[in-house]
N, C-alpha and C positions, 0 to 999 in steps of 0.2 A: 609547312615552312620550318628550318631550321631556326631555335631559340634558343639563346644563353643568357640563363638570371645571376648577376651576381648578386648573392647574400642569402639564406636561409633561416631568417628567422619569418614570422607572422606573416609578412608581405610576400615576400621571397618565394618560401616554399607552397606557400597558397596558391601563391600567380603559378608557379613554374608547374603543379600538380592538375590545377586546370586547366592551365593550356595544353599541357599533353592529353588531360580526355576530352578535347574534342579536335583531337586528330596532330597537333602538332609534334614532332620531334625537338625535345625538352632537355638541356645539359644545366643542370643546377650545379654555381660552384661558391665555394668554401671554403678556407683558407684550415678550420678545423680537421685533422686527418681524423679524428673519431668518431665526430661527428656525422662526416662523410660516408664512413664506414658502415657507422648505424644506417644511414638515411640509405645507403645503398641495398640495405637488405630489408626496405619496405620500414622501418621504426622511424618514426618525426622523433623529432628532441623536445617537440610544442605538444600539449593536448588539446584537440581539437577534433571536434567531433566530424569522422567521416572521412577524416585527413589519410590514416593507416591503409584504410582498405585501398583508397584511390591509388596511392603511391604503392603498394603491390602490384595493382594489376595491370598499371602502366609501365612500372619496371619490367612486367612476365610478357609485357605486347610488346617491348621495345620501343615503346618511345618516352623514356624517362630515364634519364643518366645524371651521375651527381660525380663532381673531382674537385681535387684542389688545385686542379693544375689549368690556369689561365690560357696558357697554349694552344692544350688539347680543348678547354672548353670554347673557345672563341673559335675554333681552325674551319666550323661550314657554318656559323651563325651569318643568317640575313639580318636578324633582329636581336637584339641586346638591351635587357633588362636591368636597370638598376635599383638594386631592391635593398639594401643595405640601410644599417639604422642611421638615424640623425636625432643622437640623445642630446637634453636640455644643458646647457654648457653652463657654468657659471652666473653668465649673464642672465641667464633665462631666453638666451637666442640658442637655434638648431645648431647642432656641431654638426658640418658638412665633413671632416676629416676623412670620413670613410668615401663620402660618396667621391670627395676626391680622390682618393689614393683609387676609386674603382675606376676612373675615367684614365688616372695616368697609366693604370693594369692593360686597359681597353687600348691605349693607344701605341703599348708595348706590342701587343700582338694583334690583334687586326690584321689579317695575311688579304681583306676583300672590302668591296664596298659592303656599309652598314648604317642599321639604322640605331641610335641609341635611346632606348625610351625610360627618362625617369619616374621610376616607380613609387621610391622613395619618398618622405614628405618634407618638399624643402621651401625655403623662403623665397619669395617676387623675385627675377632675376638671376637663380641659382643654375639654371639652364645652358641661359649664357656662360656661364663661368665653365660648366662642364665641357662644353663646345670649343672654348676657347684652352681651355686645358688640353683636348684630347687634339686639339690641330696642333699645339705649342709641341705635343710630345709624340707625335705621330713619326711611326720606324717607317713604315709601308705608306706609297703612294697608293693613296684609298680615300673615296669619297665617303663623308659621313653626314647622317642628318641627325638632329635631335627633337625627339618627341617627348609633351610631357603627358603621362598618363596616369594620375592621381592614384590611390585607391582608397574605398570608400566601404572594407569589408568592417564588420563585426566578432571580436573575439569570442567566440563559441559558436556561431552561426558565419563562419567566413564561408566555408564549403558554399552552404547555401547562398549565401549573398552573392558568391563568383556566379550564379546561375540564375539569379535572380534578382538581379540588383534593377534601382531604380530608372541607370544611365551611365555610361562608359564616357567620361571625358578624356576628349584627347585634341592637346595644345599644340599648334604644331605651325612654321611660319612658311613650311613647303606643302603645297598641297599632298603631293605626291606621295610623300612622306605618312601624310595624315592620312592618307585613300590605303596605304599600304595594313599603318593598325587597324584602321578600321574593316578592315577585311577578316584580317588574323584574329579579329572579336567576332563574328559575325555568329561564328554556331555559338555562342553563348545566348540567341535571341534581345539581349539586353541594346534601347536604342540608345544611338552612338549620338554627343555634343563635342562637334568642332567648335574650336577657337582658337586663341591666339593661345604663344606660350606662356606670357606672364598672365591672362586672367585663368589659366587653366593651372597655376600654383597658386590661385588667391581662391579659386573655387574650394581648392582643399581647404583652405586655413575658414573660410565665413564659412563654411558646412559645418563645420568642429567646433569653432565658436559659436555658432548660432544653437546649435542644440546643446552646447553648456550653457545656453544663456537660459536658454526651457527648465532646464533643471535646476539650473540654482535659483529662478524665478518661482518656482511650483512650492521648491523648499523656505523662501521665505513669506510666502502664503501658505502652507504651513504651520510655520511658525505663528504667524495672525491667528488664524485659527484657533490654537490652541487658548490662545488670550483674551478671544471673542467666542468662544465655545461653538465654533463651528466645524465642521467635519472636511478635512479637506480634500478624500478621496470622490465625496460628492461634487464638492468645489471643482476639483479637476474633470468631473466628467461631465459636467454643464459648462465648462469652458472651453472643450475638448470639442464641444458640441458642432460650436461654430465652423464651419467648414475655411473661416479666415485664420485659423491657429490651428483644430487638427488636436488630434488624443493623443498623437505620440510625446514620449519623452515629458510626461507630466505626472511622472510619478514621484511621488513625494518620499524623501529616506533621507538618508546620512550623505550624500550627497556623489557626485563622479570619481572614480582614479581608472587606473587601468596606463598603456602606455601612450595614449593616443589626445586626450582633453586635455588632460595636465598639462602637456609638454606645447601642443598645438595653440592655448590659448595665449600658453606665456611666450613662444616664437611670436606669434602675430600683434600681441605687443609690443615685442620691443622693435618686430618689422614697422609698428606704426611709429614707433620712438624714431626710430633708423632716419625718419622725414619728416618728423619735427611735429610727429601727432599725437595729442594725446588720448589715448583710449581710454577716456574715463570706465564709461557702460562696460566693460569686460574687465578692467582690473578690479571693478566692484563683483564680478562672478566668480573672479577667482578668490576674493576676501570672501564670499558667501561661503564656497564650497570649501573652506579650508575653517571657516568657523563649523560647519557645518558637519564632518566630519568624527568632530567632538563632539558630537551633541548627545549620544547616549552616555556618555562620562558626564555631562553635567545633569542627566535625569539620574543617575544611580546617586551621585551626592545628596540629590533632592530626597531620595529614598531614604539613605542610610547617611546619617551623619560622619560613620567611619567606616569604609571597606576594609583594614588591616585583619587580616585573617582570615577574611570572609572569600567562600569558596565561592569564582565567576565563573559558569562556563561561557566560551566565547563560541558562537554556532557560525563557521564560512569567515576564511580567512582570506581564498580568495578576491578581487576586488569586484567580480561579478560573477555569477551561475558559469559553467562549460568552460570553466579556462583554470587553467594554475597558474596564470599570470597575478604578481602579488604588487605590480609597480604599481605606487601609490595609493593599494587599498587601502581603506580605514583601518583595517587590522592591527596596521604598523605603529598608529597613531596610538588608539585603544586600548591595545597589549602593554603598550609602553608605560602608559596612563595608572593604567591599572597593576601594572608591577611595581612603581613607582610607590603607591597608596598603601602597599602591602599586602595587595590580593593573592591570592593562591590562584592563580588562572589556569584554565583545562582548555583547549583548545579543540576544533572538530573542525575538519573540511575535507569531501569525499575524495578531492583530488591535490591540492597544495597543498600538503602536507610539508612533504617534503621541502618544499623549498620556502615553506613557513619555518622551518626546523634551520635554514641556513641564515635567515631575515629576521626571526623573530629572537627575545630573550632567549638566554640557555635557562631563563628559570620557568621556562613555560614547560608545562606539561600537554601530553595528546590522549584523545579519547579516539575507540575506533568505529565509533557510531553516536549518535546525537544522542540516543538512551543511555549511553556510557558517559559520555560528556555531563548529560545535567541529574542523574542521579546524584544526591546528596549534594548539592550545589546548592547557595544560598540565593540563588540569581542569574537569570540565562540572559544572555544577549545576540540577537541576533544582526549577525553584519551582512551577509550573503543568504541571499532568496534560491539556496537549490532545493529544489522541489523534494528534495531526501529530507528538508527541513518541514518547507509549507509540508508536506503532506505526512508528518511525524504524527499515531496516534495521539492525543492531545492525552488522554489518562499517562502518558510516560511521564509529564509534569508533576505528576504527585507523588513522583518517587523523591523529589528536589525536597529539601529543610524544608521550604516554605516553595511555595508554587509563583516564582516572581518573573515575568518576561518583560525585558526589554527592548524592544524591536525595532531596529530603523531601517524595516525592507516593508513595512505593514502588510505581513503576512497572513497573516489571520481576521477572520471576520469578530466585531466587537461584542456580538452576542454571543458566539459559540463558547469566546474564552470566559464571559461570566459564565454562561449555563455550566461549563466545565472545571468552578470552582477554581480558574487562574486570574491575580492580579497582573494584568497587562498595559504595558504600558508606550504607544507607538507613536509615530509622526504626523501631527497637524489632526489629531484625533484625539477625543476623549478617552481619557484611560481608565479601565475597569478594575473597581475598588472588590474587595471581598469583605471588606472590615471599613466600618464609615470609622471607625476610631483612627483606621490609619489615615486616612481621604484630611482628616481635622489636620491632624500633624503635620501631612504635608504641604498641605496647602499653608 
């Protein structure tokens, strides 16, 4: 089937790259000419693992094409993707801007009948508005249907999620319509949930919020923990137990960002605001997870009365392993915190660098390896769990002034770093003293 995604970022180019490898003929478009240019010659703009190869060897079979040009991209699409962002507005509600200016794009050229499926994550009723947009501005006599088709990928494992995911939903108020994506999903194996279109925009929003709710629950048990001297990565996996809750997303740290919780939890409130509801239980996840954030800046005060001068390395800037995506990581939070107090900060991440170097202080400095980053540093921190960290010989610690971790990914086991002669100190866990003289002080 012929397929045209407007937008190329996370969603976009994901969708539009596997749908070409399992057979479909794929025109991704872009309003960016450079962009385009790169992506033409097999390079993502996004890092993501598995992404580059895929988009080579679909460009070399011919069926993966990318333009800026609306015309040419829409001119033999049966099927039309809307993939385009919807950043947190002022209010804290989705800004649709794009996704409208995509539908009045669609209703400019459209030369056939088509189906329109949003990709995009938008708020109850945004569908209709699309629908009613692209008839109000429709050039060509063309029937159009509108589908909604969520997505439910993970940044650094999207590839694989496209292949393996839990369930394909798809909103749709024509059957025909819904019989037609569910087809063009079929070689992915993943089984297909019809429904309606407005509960297939609220499945995206309680999917997002419900597992921000996991997370910022684990991290204020956690927190107990630490004040009842219990361990809480044991906590989590006697609770995990239960087959009525489930292990996932119960790992205890500094808490969510990325572009997808943040934005999705504060939408679906103010979608509940929008009719007069108030979502108490989830404005309280997002006050967790924004206290939460900080919470190794307020262990290192516990440590040291003054940081001004004191060398920090900061290990993973960005907001989770396999991505250089930095929207709303802790980093931002951290960095700032810490330049603020007078730190001398060193920074380390195998892949956001760069675009730490455009977000973060200009007084930050970079290391080009985690042994580079916490040699001679008075204090390491760790914000991101990439396994170039976890699995860091642990003797590189003792090159540091003093051998101090601070951890909010709980990377490490609690004995190894005693046996290893490192004061450690992690989340919803006892922290391992080297010196009972210091254990007095801080406490």
């Amino acid at each position: 089937m012929n397929i045209s995604v407007v937008g190329t970022g996370y969603v976009g180019l994901v969708t539009g790259v596997s749908l070409s490898e399992i057979g479909h003929t794929v025109t991704c478009i872009d309003i960016d000419e450079a962009k385009v240019e790169k992506m033409s010659q097999g390079q993502s703009s996004i890092y993501e693992p598995g992404l580059d190869e895929l988009m080579k060897q679909n460009i070399q079979e011919g069926r993966l094409y990318f333009t800026t040009d609306h015309k040419t991209g829409f001119e033999n699409a049966d099927v039309i993707y809307i993939a385009v962002g919807t950043p947190e507005n002022a209010e804290g509600a989705a800004d649709l801007s794009y996704v409208m200016k995509a539908a009045e794009d669609i209703a400019a050229h459209i030369r056939k009948d088509a189906i329109v499926v949003t990709k995009s994550t938008v708020p109850v009723g945004t569908n209709e508005k699309i629908k009613q947009t692209i008839m109000l501005n429709l050039v060509n006599d063309v029937h159009v249907d509108i589908v909604s088709n969520p997505e439910f990928l993970k940044e650094g494992s999207a590839i694989y999620d496209s292949f393996n995911g839990d369930r394909i939903v798809v909103g749709a108020d024509n059957e025909k319509a819904a019989n037609v994506i569910e087809e063009i999903n079929k070689p992915f194996g993943v089984s297909v949930y019809k429904t309606d279109i407005r509960s297939a925009e609220m499945i995206k929003y309680a999917s997002n919020a419900f597992l921000a709710t996991k997370i910022s629950f684990i991290n204020e048990i956690a927190n107990i923990c630490e004040l009842v001297d219990a361990n809480v990565d044991q906590v989590a996996e006697g609770v995990g137990m239960d087959q009525r809750i489930g292990d996932k997303f119960l790992k205890a740290g500094i808490g969510y960002g990325g572009s997808c919780f943040p934005k999705d939890t504060k939408a679906l409130i103010k979608i509940a605001g929008n009719v007069n509801y108030d979502f108490e239980l989830l404005k309280g996840v997002v006050h967790v997870n924004k206290k939460q954030q900080a919470l190794l800046i307020d262990k290192l005060y516990d440590r040291f009365p003054s940081i001004k001068g004191k060398r920090v390395a900061v290990l993973g800037l960005a907001f989770k392993p396999n991505t250089d995506d930095m929207r709303e990581a802790a980093s931002l939070i951290v960095t700032e915190k810490l330049i603020e107090q007078g730190a001398e900060v060193i920074g380390y991440d195998p892949i956001a660098t760069n675009n730490a170097k455009r977000l973060l202080s200009s007084k930050m400095t970079y290391a080009d390896s985690v042994e580079d980053a916490i040699k001679h540093s008075d204090v390491a921190l760790i914000l991101t769990e990439w396994d170039e960290i976890k699995n860091i010989d642990l003797h590189a610690f003792q090159t540091m002034k003093t051998p101090i971790v601070l951890d909010g990914r709980n990377c490490f086991d609690l004995e190894t770093m005693k046996a290893n002669g490192i004061e450690y100190h992690s989340v919803g866990r006892p922290s391992v003293y080297q010196n009972e003289e210091v254990l007095i002080h801080t406490e």
